[in-house]
C-alpha positions as CSV (number, residue, x, y, z in Angstrom):
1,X,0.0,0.0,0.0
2,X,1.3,3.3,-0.9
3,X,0.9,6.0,2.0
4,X,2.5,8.9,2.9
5,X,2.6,11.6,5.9
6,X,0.6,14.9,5.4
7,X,0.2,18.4,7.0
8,X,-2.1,17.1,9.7
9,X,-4.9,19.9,11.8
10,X,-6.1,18.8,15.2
11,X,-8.2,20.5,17.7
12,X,-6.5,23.4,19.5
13,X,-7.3,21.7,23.0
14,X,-6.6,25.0,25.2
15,X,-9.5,26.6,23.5
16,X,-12.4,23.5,24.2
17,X,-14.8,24.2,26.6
18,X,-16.8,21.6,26.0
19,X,-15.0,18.5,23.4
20,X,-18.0,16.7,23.3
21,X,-19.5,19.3,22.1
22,X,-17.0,20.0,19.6
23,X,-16.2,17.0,18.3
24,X,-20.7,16.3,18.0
25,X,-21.1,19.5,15.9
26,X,-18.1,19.5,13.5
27,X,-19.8,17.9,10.4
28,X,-22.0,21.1,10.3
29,X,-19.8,23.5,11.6
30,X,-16.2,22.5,10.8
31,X,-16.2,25.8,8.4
32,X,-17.0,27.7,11.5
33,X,-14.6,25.7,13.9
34,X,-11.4,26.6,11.8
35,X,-11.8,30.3,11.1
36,X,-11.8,30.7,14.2
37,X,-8.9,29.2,15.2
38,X,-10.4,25.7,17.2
39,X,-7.5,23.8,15.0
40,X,-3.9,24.1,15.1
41,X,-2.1,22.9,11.0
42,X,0.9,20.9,11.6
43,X,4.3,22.5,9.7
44,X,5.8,19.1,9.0
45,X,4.2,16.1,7.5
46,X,3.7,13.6,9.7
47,X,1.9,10.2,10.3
48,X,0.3,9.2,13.2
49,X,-0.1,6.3,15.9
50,X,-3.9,6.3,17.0
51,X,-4.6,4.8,20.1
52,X,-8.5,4.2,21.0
53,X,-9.6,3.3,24.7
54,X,-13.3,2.5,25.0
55,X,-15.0,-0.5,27.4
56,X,-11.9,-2.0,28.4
57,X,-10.3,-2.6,25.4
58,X,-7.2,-1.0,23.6
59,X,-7.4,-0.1,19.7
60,X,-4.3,0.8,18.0
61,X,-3.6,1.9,14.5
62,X,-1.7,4.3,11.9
63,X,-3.2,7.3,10.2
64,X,-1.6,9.0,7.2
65,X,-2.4,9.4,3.2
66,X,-3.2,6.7,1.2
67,X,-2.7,7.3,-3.1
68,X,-6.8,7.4,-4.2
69,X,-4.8,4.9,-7.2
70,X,-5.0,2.0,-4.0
71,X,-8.5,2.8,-4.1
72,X,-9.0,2.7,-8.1
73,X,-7.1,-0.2,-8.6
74,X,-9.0,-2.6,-5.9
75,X,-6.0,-2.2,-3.1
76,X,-8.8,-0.7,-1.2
77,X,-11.9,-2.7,-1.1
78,X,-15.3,-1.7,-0.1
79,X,-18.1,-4.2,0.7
80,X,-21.3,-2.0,1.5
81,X,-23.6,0.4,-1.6
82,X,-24.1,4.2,-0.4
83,X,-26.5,6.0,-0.5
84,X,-26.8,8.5,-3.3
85,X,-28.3,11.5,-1.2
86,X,-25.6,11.3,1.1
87,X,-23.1,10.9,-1.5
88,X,-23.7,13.9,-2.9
89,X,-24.0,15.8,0.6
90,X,-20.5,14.4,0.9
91,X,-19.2,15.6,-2.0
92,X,-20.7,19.2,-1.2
93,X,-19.1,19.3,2.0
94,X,-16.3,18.7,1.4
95,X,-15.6,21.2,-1.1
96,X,-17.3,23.5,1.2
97,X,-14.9,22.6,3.5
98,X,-11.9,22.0,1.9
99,X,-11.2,19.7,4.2
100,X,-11.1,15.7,5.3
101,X,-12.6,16.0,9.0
102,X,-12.1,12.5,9.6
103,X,-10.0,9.4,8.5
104,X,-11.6,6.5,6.1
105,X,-10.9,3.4,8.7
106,X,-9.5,0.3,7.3
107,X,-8.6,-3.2,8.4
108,X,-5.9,-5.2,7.1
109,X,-4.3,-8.6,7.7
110,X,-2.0,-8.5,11.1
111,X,1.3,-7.4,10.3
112,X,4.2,-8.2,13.6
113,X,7.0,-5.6,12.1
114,X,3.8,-2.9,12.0
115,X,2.9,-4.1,15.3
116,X,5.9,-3.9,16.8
117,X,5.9,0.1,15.4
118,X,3.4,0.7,16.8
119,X,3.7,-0.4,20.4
120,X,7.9,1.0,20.9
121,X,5.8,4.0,20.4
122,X,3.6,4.1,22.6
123,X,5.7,2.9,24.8
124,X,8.6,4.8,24.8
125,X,7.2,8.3,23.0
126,X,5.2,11.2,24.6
127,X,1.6,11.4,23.5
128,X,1.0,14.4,21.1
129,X,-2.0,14.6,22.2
130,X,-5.3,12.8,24.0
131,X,-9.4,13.3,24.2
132,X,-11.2,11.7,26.6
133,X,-15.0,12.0,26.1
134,X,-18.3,11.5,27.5
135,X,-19.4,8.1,26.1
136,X,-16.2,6.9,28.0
137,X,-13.7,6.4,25.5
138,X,-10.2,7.8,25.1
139,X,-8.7,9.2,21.8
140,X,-4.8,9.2,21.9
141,X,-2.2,10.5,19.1
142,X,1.4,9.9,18.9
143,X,2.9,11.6,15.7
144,X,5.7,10.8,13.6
145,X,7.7,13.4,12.0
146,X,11.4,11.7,11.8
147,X,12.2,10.6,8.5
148,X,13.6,7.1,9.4
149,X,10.6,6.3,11.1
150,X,8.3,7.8,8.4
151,X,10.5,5.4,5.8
152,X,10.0,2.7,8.2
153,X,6.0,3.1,7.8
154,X,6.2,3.6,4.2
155,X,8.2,0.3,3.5
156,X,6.4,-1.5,6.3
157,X,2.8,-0.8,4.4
158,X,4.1,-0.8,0.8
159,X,5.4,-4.2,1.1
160,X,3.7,-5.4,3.8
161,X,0.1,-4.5,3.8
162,X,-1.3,-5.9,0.4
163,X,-4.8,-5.2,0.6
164,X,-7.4,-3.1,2.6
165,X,-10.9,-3.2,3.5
166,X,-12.7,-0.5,4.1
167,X,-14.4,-0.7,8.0
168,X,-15.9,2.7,7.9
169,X,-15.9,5.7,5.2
170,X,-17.9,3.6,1.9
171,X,-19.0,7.3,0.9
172,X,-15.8,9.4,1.9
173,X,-14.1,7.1,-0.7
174,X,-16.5,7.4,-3.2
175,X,-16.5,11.4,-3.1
176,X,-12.6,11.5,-3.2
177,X,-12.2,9.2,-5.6
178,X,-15.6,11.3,-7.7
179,X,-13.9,14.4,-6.8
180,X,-10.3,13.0,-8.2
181,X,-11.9,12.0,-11.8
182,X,-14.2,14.7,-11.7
183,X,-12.1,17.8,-10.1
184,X,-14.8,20.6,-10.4
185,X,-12.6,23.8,-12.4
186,X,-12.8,26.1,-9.6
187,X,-11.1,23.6,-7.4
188,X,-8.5,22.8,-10.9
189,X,-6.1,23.3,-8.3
190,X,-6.7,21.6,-5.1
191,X,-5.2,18.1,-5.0
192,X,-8.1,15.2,-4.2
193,X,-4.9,12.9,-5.1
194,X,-4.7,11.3,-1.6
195,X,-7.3,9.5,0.9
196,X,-6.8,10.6,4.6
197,X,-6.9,6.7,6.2
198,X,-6.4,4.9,9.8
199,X,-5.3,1.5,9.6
200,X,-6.0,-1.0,12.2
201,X,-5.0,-4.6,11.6
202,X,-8.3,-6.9,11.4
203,X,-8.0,-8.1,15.5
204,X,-8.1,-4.3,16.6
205,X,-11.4,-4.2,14.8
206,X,-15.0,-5.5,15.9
207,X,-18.1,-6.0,13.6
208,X,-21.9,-5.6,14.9
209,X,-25.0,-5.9,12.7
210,X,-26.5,-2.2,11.8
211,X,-30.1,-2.3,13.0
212,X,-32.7,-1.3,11.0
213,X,-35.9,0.4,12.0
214,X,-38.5,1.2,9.1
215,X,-41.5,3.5,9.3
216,X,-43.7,1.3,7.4
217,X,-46.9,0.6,9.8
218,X,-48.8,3.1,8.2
219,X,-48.0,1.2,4.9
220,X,-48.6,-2.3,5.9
221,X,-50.8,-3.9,9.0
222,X,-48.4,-5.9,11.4
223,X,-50.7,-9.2,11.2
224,X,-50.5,-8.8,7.0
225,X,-46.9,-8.1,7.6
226,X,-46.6,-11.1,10.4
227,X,-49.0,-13.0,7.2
228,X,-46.8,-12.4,4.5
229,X,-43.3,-13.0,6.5
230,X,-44.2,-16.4,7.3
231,X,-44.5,-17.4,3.5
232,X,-40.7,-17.2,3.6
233,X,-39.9,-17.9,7.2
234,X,-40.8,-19.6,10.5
235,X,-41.8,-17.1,12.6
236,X,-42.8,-16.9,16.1
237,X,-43.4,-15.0,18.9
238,X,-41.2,-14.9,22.2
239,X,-41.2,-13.0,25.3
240,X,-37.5,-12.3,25.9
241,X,-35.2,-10.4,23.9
242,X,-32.2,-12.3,22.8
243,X,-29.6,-11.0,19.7
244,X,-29.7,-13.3,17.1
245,X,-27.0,-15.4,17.3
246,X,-26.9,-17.5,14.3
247,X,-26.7,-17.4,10.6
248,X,-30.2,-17.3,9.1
249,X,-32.3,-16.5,12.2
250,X,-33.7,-12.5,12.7
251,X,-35.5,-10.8,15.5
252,X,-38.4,-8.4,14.7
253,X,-39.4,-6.0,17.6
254,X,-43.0,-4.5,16.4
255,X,-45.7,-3.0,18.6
256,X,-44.8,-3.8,21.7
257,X,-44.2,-7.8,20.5
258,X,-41.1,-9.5,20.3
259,X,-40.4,-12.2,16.9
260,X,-37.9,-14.6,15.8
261,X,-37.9,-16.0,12.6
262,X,-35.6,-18.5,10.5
263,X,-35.3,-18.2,6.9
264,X,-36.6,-21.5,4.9
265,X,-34.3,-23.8,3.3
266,X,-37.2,-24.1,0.4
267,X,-37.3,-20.0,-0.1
268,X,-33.3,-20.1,0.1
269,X,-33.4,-22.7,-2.6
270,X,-36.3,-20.9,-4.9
271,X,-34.0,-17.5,-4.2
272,X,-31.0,-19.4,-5.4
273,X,-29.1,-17.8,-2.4
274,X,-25.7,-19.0,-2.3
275,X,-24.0,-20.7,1.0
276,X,-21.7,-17.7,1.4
277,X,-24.7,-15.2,0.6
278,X,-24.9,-12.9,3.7
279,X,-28.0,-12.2,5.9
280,X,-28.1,-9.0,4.9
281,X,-28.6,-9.9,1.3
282,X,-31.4,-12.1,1.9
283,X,-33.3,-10.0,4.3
284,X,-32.9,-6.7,1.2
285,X,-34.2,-9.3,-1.6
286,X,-37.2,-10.6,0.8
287,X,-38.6,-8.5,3.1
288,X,-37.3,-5.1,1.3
289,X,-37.7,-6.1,-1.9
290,X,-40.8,-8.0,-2.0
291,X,-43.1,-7.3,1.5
292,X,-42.1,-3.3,1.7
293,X,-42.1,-2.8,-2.1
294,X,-38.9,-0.7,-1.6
295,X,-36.8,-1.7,-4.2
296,X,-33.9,0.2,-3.6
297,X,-32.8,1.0,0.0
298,X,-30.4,3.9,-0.4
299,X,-33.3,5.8,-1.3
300,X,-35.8,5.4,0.9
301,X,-36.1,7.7,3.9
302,X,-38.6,5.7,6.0
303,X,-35.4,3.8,7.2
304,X,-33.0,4.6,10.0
305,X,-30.0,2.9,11.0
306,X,-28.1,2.3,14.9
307,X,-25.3,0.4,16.4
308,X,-25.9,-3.3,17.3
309,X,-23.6,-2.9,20.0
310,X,-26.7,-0.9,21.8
311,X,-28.1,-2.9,24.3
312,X,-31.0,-4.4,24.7
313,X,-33.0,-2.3,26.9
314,X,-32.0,0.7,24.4
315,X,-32.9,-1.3,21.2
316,X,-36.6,-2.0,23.3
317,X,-36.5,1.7,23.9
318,X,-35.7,3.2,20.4
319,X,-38.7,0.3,19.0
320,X,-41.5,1.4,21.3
321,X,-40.6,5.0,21.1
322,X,-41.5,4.8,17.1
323,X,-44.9,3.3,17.7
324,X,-44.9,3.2,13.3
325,X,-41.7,0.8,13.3
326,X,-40.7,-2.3,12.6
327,X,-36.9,-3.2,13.7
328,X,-34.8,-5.7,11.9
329,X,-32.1,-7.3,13.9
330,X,-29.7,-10.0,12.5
331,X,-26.8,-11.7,13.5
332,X,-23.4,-9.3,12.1
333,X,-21.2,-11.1,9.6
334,X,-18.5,-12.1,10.6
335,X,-15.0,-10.4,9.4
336,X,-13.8,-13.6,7.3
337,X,-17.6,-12.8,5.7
338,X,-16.9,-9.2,4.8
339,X,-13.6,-10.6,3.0
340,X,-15.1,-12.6,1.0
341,X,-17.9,-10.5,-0.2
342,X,-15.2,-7.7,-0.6
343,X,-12.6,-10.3,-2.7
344,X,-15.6,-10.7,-4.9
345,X,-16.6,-7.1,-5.3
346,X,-19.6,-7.5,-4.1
347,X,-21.7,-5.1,-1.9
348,X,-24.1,-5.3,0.7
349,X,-27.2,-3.0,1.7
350,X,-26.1,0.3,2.8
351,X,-25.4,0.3,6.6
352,X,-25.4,-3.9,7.0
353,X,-21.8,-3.5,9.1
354,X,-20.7,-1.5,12.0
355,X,-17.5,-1.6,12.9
356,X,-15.5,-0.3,16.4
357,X,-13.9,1.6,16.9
358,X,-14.8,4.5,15.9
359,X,-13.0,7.8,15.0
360,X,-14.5,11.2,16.0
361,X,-14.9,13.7,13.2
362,X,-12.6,16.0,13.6
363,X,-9.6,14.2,15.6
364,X,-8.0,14.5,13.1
365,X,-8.1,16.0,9.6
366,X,-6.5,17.6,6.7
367,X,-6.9,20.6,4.4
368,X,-7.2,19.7,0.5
């Protein structure tokens, strides 16, 4: 992988009142943020060592440039569709901003010299600087200005790190690499040449399901949609919340009521699903596809997406505050599954994945 340092901007820390507060409105406000002075611009190009503390465990990873070419040529793979609206929101903003607010985060296959890197570090260099924030987790930089070390990262990814998959960032990618093709004339000089990454190797990263909650009960009845499910599924009711847990099964929170429900091996086999076809897939071509009459997921605004790592009691909560909803819950792919589907350029519903950890917009960032 080819990468390079950059000119990095961070917050200006002495001037935060409030960081969570910060950090929660800089997607709208970033413009705002810099002119008046909330970031410091580094003078040297640097890379970074990212260290993320959240529920007891430890992430650690590198942030620096990334040639968009990694991206172009299939170096950097994606696994998920966007969503068009967003897209071009994207694209806006960040010409508005002339700015990357936050990294694209990868995973990659362990490497021990990279790990190694990383920890003597850590270890043995003062931090540059360090967030800690309300929802308990700790955001930590180390950076890297010394050319040896820089060379050491640059050789250590460009023969060492093969292949990439993107965790986080599916439409950050798209509008660089739109942006790069498609440089607009009054920006015929700004470089969109480069991807602003963090790359964690695949056991510093975690995968949860993306629930999805649908405003649809003004659209369908539940006992029609209950009806119509069970031509394609066993479904039944229970009394006691449990996360799916394996491959097939899905939990449906509606009204108040609690289902499970197991995909049947004759609808599989009419469907011509393959073995290695994710959950996600099946539950877009069945009950998006054919119950909802929503062909097309990335453009319909009656659905809304959250963490599975929520837990149950707030899952419960955010169903039976939206009396109109029906969540969709099923077991996250595993990251072996996100591989494959990403080796074989295939993509998955918007928002199926979720990954940890996550970076905060505007931790870290770079002007274009």
């Amino acid at each position: 992988m080819r990468v390079h340092p950059f000119k990095a901007i961070y917050p200006n820390k002495s001037l935060l009142a409030s960081p969570n507060t910060f950090f929660e409105t800089m997607n709208e406000q970033f413009p705002k943020h810099f002119n008046a002075g909330m970031f410091k611009e580094s003078t040297k190009d640097s890379m970074f060592i990212y260290q993320i503390k959240y529920l007891g465990r430890k992430y650690r990873g590198v942030v620096n440039n990334t040639e968009i070419q990694e991206l172009i040529s299939g170096k950097i793979l994606l696994h998920e569709d966007t969503i068009p609206d967003k897209e071009q929101d994207m694209v806006e903003s960040t010409l508005d901003r002339k700015a990357m607010i936050k990294p694209v985060l990868l995973f990659h296959k362990k490497n021990k010299k990279l790990a190694k890197f990383i920890s003597n570090i850590i270890d043995k260099e003062p931090k540059s600087y360090s967030f800690e924030l309300d929802d308990g987790s700790v955001h930590q930089l180390w950076k890297i200005t010394e050319e040896d070390q820089l060379e050491t990262l640059r050789n250590i990814f460009l023969f060492g790190v093969r292949k990439a998959y993107v965790a986080d960032g599916h439409h950050r990618c798209k509008t660089q690499r739109r942006l790069h093709k498609k440089k607009p004339m009054v920006f015929k000089d700004t470089d969109f040449s480069k991807l602003l990454t963090a790359y964690f190797p695949e056991d510093q990263v975690e995968i949860y399901d993306h629930v999805k909650m649908v405003e649809i009960l003004d659209d369908i009845k539940p006992e029609v949609f209950i009806a119509e499910l069970g031509e394609y599924a066993s479904v039944r009711r229970i009394t006691k919340f449990a996360y799916p847990s394996k491959d097939r099964e899905f939990i449906i929170l509606m009204n108040g009521e609690i289902y499970k429900g197991k995909w049947r091996k004759k609808i599989l086999k009419e469907f011509e699903v393959s073995p290695d076809a994710l959950d996600a897939y099946i539950m877009n071509q069945i009950v998006f596809r054919l119950i909802f009459k929503i062909p097309d997921l990335r453009k319909d605004d009656r659905i809304s997406y959250f963490s599975g790592r929520e837990s149950q009691k707030s899952i419960m909560r955010r169903s039976t505050d939206n009396p109109n909803s029906i969540c969709i819950l099923q077991k996250a792919p595993t990251m072996d599954d996100v591989k494959k589907f990403s080796n074989k350029r295939r993509n998955l519903p918007p928002k199926s994945t979720w990954f940890e950890p996550r970076i905060k917009s505007g931790i870290i960032g770079q002007k274009l």
